[in-house]
C-alpha positions in Angstrom: 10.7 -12.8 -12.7 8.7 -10.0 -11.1 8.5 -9.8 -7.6 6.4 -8.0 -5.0 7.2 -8.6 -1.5 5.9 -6.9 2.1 7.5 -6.9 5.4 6.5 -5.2 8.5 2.7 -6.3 9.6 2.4 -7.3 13.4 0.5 -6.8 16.4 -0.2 -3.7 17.8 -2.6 -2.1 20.0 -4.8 0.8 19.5 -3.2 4.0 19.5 -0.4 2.6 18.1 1.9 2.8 15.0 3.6 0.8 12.4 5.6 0.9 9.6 4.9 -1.5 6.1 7.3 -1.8 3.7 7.6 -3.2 -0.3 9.9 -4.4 -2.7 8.6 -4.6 -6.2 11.7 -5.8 -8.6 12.4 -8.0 -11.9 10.8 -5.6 -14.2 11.5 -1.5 -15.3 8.3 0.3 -12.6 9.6 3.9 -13.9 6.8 5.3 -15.0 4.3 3.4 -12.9 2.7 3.4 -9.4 3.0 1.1 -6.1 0.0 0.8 -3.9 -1.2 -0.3 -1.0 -4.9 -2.1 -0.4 -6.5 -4.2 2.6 -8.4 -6.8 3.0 -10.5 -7.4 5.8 -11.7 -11.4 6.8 -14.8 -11.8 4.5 -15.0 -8.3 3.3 -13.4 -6.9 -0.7 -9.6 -6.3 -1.2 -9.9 -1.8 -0.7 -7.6 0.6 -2.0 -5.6 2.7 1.1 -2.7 4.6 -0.7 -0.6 4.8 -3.6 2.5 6.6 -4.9 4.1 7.6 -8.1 7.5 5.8 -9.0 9.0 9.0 -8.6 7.5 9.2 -5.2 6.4 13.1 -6.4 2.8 11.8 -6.1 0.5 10.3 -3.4 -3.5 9.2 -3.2 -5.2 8.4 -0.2 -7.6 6.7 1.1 -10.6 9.2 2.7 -10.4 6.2 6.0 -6.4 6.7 6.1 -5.8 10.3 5.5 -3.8 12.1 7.5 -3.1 9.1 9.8 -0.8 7.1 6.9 1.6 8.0 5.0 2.7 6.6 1.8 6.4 7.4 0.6 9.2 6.4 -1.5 12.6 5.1 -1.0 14.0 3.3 -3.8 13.5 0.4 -4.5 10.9 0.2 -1.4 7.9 1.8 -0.8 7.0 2.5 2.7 3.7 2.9 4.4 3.1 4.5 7.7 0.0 4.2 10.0 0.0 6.0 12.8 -3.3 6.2 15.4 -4.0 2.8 14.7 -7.3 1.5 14.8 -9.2 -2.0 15.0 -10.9 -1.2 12.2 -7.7 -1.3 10.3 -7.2 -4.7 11.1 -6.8 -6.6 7.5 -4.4 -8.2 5.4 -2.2 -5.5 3.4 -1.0 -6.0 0.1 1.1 -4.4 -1.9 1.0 -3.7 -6.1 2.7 -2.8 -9.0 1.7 -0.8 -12.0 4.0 -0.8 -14.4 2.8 2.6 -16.5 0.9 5.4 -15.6 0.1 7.7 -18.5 -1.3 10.4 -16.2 -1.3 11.2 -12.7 -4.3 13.2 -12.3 -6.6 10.9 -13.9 -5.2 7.6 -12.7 -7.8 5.5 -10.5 -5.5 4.5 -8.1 -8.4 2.9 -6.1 -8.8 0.2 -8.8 -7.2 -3.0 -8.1 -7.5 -4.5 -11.5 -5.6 -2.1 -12.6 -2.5 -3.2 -10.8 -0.2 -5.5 -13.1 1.7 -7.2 -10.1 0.7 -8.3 -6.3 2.3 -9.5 -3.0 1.6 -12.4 -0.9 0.1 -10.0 1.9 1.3 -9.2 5.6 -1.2 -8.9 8.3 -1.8 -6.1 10.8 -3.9 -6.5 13.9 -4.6 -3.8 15.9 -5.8 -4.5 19.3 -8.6 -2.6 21.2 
């Protein structure tokens, strides 16, 4: 049985930092992807980052770059956010491609794309 799990959402205030994490086991994710997306209250599920299996490979988000960071350590993928804002207040989730043919050309930023999904953890940021 696959399984996608997140730990890590919370409270913080603007400014701030914290650190997601994800578990994505029961199936072979060696030559696929893990990514992160958000979802606001009564806005769409958007794409933030994502990250080859090998963690060799990241996309970002234009809203997150250079204040997330998206990495690897097996089995988890982590996720970073530093200068938190309250616009990045949302549910995160995390998902699971199990094969990505090529890199370059893979559109990360699709959700349907994404095989297998987690239950979500919510992150507030405070103003």
């Amino acid at each position: 049985q696959v399984q996608v799990v997140e730990s890590g959402g919370g409270l913080v205030q603007a400014g701030g930092s914290l650190k997601l994490s994800c578990v994505a086991s029961g199936t072979s994710f060696i030559n696929g992807a893990l990514a992160w997306f958000r979802q606001a209250p009564g806005k769409e599920r958007v794409f933030v980052a994502a990250i080859d299996w090998a963690g060799t490979s990241a996309k970002y988000a234009d809203s997150v770059k250079g204040r997330f960071t998206i990495s690897r350590d097996i089995p988890d993928i982590s996720l970073q956010m530093n200068s938190l804002r309250p616009g990045d207040t949302a549910v995160y989730y995390c998902a699971a491609e199990r094969f990505v043919s090529d890199w370059s050309t893979f559109r990360a930023w699709e959700p349907t794309i994404y095989d297998y999904w987690g239950q979500g953890t919510q992150v507030t940021v405070s103003s």
